[in-house]
DOKELUM-987761 format. One record per residue (C-alpha): residue number from 1; x, y, z. Coordinates in nm, 2 decimals, always signed. Each point is the difference from the previous one (the first is absolute). Layout:
% DOKELUM-987761
+-----+--------+--------+--------+
:   i :      u :      v :      w :
+-----+--------+--------+--------+
: NUM :      X :      Y :      Z :
...
+-----+--------+--------+--------+
***
This chain:
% DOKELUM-987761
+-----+--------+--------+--------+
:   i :      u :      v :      w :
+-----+--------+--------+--------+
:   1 :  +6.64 :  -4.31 :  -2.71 :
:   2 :  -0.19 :  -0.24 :  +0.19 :
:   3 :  +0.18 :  -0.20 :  +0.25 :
:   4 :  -0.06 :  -0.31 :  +0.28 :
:   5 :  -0.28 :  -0.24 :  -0.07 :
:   6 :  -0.32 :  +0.08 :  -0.13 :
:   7 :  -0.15 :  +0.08 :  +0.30 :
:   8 :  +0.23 :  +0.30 :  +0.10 :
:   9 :  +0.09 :  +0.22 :  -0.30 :
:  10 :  +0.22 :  +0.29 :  +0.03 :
:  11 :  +0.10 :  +0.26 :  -0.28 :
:  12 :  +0.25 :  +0.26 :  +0.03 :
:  13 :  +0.19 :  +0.25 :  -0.14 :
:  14 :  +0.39 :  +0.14 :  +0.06 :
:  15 :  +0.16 :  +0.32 :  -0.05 :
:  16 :  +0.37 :  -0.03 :  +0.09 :
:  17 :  +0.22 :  +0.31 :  +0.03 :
:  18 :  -0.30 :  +0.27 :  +0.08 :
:  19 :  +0.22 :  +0.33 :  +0.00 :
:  20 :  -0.10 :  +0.12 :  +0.38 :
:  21 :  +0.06 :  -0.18 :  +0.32 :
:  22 :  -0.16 :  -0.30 :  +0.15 :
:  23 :  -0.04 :  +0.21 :  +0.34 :
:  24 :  -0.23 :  +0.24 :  -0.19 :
:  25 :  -0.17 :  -0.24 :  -0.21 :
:  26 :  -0.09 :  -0.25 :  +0.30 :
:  27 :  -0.31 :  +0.23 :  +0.16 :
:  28 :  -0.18 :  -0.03 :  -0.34 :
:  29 :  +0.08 :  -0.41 :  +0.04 :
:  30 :  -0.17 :  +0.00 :  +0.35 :
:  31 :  -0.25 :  +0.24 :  -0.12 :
:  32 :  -0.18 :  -0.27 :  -0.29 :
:  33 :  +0.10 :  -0.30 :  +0.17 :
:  34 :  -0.29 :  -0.24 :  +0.02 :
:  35 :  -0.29 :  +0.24 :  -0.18 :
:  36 :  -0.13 :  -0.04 :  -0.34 :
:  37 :  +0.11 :  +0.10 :  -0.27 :
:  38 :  -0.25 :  +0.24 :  -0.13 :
:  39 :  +0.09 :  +0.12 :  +0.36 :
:  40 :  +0.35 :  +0.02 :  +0.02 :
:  41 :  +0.02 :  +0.19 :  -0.33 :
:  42 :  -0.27 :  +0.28 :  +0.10 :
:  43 :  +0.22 :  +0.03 :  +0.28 :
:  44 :  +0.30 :  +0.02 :  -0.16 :
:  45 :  -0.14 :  +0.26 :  -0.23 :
:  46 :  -0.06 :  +0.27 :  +0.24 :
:  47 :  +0.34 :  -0.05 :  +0.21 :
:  48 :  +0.29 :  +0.25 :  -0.06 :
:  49 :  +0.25 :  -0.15 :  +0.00 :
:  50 :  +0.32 :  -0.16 :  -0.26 :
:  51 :  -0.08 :  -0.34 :  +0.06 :
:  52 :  -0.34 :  +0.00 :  -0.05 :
:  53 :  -0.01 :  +0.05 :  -0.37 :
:  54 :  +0.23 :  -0.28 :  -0.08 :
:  55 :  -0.15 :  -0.26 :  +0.23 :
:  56 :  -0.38 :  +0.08 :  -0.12 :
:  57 :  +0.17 :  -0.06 :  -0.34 :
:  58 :  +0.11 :  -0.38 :  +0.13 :
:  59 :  -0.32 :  -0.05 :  +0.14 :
:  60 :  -0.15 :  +0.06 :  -0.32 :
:  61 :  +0.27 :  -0.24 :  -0.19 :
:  62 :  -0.08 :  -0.30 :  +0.26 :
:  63 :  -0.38 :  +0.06 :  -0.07 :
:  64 :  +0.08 :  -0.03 :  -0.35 :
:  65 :  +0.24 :  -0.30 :  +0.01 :
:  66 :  -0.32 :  -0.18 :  +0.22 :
:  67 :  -0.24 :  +0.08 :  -0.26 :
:  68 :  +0.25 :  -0.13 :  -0.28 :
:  69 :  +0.12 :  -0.31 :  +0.17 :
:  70 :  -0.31 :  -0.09 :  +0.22 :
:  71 :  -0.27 :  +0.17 :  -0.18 :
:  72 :  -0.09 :  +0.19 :  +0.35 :
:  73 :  -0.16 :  +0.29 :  +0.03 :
:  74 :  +0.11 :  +0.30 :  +0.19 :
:  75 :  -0.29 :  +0.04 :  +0.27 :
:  76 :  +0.03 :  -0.37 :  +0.09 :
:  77 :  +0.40 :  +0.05 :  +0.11 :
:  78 :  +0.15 :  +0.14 :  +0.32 :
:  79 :  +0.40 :  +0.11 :  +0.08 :
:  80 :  +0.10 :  -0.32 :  +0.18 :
:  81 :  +0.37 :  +0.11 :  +0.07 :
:  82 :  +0.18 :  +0.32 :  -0.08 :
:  83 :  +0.36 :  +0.08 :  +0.05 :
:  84 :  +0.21 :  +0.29 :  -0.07 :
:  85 :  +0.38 :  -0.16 :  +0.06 :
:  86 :  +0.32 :  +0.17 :  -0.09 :
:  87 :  +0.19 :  +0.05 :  -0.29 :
:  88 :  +0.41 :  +0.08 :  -0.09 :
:  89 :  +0.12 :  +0.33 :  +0.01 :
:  90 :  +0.00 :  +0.17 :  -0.32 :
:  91 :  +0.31 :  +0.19 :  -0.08 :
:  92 :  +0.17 :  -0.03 :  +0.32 :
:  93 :  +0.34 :  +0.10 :  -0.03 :
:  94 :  -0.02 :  +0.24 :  -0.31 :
:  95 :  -0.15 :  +0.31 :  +0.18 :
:  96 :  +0.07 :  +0.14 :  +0.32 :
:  97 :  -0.05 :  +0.26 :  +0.29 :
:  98 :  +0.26 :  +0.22 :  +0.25 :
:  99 :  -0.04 :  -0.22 :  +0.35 :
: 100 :  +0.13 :  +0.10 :  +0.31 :
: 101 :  +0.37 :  +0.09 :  +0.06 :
: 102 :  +0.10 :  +0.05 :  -0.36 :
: 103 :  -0.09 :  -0.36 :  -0.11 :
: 104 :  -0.22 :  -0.11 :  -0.33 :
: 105 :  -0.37 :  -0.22 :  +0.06 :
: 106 :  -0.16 :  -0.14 :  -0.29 :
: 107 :  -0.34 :  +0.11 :  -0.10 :
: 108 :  -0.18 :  -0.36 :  +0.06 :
: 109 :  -0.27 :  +0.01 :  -0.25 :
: 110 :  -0.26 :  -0.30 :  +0.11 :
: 111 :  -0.25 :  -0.22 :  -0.14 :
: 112 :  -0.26 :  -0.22 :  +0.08 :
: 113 :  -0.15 :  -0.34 :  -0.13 :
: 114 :  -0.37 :  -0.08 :  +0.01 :
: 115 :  -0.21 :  -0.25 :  +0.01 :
: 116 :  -0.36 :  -0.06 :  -0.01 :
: 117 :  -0.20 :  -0.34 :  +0.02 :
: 118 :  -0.37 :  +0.02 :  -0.04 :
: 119 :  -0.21 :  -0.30 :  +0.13 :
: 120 :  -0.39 :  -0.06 :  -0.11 :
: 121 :  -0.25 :  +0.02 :  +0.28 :
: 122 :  -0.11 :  -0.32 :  +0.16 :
: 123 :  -0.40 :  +0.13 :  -0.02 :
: 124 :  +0.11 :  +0.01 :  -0.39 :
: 125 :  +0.10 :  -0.30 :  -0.05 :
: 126 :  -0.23 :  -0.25 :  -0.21 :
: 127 :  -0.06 :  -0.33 :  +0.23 :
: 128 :  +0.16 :  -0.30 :  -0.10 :
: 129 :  -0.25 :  -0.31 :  -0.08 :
: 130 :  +0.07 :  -0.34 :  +0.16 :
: 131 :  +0.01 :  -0.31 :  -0.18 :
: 132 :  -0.20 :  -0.25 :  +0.06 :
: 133 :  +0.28 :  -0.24 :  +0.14 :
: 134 :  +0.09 :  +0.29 :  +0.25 :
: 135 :  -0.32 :  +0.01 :  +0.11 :
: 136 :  -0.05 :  -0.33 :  +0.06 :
: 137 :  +0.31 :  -0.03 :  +0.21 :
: 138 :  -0.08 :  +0.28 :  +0.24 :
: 139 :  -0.36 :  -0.16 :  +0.06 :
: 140 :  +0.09 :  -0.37 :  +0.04 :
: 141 :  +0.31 :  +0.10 :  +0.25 :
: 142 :  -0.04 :  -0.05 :  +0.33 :
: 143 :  -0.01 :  +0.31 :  +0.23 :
: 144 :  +0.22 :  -0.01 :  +0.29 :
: 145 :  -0.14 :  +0.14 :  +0.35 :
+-----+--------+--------+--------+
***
């Protein structure tokens, strides 16, 4: 959904409770941070690793929410801000594991929340026309040396 004025639109998408680790997920984060997002999807198509499928599919739903919401297309947007931050443990005191000296640790079962906000390029942006008053204003003021 868009947000901020009209100048600056953002859309994103969330995916809370991811079933693997925000450690793992966050090198797929830095690794389409800033691209575009035909770009950051090819890239995460080819990378092997648990992360990647779920956050190409997030990518894709932010895409889709700008094209809904804004009417934006897809090679006109760019991955503005990308986060991988984590989640509660799943199941945290039902299962556990022999620890050292003869005591009991829990299997800690982690998750991660995502986040990805999508921003349209500045070179993509249609310029704004000035009124006549605005012009008018910025021609008759005085310019200070």
């Amino acid at each position: 959904m868009p947000r901020g004025d009209g100048e600056s639109q953002e859309y994103r998408a969330i995916h809370r409770y991811a079933p693997f680790s925000a450690r793992k997920a966050k090198p797929m984060v830095d690794l389409i941070r800033g691209k575009t997002v035909d770009a950051a999807i090819e890239e995460l198509l080819f990378v092997n690793r648990r992360a990647a499928p779920a956050l190409r599919k997030l990518l894709e739903s932010a895409v889709a929410n700008a094209g809904q919401v804004g009417g934006v297309q897809a090679k006109d947007l760019f991955v503005k801000s990308c986060c991988a931050n984590e989640g509660p443990l799943k199941q945290r005191r039902k299962r556990f594991r022999p620890g050292p000296r003869g005591r009991a640790m829990p299997i800690l079962k982690r998750s991660a929340h995502l986040e990805v906000v999508l921003g349209v390029r500045e070179d993509k942006k249609p310029a704004r026309r000035r009124s006549a008053k605005a012009k008018a204003a910025t021609a008759s003021a005085p310019k200070a040396e």
